[in-house]
LUMZA-922046 format. One record per residue (C-alpha): y, z, x; residue in three letters. Coordinates in nm, 4 decimals, always signed. Layout:
# LUMZA-922046
node v->Y&w->Z&u->X&rest->ALA
...
This chain:
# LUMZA-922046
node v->+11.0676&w->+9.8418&u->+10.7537&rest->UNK
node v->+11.1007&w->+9.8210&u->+10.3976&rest->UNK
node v->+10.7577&w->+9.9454&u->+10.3106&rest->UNK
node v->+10.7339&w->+10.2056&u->+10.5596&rest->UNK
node v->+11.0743&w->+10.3594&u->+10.3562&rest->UNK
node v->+10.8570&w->+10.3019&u->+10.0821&rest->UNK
node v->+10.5745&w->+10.4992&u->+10.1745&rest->UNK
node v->+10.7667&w->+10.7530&u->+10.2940&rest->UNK
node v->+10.9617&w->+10.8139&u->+9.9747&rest->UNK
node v->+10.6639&w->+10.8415&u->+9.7552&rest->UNK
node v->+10.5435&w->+11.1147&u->+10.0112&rest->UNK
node v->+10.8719&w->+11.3351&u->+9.9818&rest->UNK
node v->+10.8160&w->+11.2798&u->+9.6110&rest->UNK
node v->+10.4687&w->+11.4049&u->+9.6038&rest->UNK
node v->+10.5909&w->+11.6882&u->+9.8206&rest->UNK
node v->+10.8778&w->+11.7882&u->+9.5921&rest->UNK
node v->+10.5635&w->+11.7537&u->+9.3348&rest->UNK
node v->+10.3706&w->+12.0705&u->+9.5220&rest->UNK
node v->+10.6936&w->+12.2326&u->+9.5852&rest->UNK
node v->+10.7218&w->+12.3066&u->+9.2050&rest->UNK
node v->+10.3694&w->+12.2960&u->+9.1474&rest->UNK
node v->+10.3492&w->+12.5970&u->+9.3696&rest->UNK
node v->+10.3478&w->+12.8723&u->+9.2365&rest->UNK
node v->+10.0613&w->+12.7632&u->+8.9952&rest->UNK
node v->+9.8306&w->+12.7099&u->+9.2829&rest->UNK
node v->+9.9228&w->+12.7227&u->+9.6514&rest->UNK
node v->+9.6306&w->+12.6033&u->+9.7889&rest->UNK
node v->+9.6630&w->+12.2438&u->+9.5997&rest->UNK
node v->+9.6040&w->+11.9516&u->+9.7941&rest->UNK
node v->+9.7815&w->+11.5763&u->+9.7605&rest->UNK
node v->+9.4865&w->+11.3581&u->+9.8601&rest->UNK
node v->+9.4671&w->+10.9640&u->+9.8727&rest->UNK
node v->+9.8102&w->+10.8069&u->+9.8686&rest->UNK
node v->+9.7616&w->+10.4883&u->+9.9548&rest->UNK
node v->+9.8837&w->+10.1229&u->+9.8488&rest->UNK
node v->+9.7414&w->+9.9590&u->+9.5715&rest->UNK
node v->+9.9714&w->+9.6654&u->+9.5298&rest->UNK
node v->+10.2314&w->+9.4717&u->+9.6927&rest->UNK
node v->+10.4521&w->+9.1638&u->+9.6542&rest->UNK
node v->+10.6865&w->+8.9620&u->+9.8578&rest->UNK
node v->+10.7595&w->+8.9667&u->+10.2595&rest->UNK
node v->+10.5929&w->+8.7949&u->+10.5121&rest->UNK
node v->+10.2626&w->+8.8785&u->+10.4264&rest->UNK
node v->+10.2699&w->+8.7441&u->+10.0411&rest->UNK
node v->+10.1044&w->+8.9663&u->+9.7925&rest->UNK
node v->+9.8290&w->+9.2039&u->+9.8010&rest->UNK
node v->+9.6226&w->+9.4021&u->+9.5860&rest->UNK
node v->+9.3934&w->+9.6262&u->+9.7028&rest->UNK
node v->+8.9717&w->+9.5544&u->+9.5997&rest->UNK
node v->+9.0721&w->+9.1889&u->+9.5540&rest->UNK
């Protein structure tokens, strides 16, 4: 649950990112979020191309 609040918080950041952004260019795009590294829980660690 933890990362999904996670992942949904860096969204809402990159959104409030465009919001200001806007009026520079409105037809920006946010493109590739995605995790690159991770430690702790169940799973152990993980970084991504390893």
């Amino acid at each position: 649950m933890a990362k999904l609040l996670i992942y949904m918080g860096s969204q809402v950041a990159l959104l409030t990112v465009y919001d200001m952004c806007k009026a520079v260019d409105r037809g920006m795009t946010i493109n590739d979020c995605k995790l690159l590294e991770k430690h702790g829980g169940k799973s152990g660690s993980f970084v991504a191309g390893q």
